[in-house]
N, C-alpha and C positions, 0 to 999 in steps of 0.2 A: 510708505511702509509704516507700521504702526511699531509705534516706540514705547514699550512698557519701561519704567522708574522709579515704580514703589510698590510695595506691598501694601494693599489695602488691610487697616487696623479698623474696620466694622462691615457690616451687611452690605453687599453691591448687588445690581442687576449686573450683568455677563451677558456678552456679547455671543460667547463661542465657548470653546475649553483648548488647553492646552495639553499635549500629555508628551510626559519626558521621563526618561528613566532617571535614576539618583545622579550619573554622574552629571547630567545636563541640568537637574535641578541645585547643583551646590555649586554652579557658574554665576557671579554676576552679570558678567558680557557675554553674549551670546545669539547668532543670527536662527530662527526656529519658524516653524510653521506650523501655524495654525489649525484644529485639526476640520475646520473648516477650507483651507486650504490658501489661504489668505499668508504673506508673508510677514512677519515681523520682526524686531530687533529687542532684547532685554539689556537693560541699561540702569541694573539695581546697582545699590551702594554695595561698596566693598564687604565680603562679607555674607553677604548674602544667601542664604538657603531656603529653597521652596518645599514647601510641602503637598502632601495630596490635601486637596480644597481650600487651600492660599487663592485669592484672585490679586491678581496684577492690575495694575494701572496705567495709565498713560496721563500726560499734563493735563487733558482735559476731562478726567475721567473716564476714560473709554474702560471695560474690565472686561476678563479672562478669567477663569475658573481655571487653575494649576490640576493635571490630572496623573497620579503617580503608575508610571506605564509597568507593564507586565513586564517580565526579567526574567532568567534563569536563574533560580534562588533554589539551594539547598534547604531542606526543613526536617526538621526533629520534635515529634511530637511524644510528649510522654508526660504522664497524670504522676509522677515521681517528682515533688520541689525539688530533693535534691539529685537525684540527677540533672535534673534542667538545671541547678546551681551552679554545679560541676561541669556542664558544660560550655556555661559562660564563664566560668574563672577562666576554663583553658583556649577559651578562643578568645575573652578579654584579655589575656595574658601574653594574646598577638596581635593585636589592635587591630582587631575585624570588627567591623560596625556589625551591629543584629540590632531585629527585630526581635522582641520580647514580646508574647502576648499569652494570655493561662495556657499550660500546656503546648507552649508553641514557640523555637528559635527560628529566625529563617535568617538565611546571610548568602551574600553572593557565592554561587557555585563554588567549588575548588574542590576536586579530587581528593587532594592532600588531608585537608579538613575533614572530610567526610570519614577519611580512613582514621582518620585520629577520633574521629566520634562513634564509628563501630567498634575500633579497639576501646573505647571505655563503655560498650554492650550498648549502647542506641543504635533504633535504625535512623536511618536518612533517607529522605527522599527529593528529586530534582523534581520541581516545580516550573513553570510560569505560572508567575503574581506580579502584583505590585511589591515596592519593597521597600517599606518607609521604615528604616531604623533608628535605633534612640538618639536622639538631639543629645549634643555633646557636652559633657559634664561641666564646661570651662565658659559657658556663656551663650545664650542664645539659641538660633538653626543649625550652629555650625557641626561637623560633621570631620569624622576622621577619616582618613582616602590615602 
């Protein structure tokens, strides 16, 4: 079984790809497969969070391409700064991870949110995407959950 242990820090050739949605990308242990179908083991330092197109390593160099998998993600599109402001004060103000991008929040499904973001006149809509949210203010990959 192949044992990944670092995040590669420059350009690698890849073997395969790996694709995991957030919660399995912000594990550093972790038993995964390959999406070649090959079995492997993740064995990063403490701490650790993957991104979409991170590659993993193994001791002897072996690499993976990290692939950030499709999810059920809520999205709110709107050409308004401040409303999309206001929408992140009130879902940063419940320590929900988003994705930010122009005109774009997307954040794991939840009901409850959705209705709290049509009562402040956005629509929403439920998606599959990928969902790679903003790297955490306090250091790093890391991520709030």
């Amino acid at each position: 079984m192949l044992q990944f242990v670092r995040i590669a820090t420059e350009p690698v050739n890849t073997i395969t790809t790996l694709t995991l949605p957030l919660e399995s990308r912000i594990k550093s242990r972790l038993r995964v497969t390959l999406d070649d179908g090959r079995e492997a083991g993740l064995f990063l330092p403490r701490g650790s969070s993957l991104r979409d197109g991170d590659c993993l390593l193994t001791e002897d160099g072996t690499a993976v391409r990290v692939r950030a998998a499709a999810e059920t993600v809520s999205e709110v599109r709107c050409n308004d700064p401040l409303q999309l402001a206001r929408a992140c004060y009130h879902l940063g103000n419940r320590h929900v991870p988003l994705q930010i991008k122009p005109g774009l929040l997307r954040y794991h499904h939840d009901h409850v949110l959705d209705e709290m973001l049509h009562g402040l006149g956005l629509p929403v809509d439920i998606n599959q995407a990928p969902f790679e949210p903003e790297p955490g203010a306090y250091g790093g990959h890391t991520h709030a959950h």
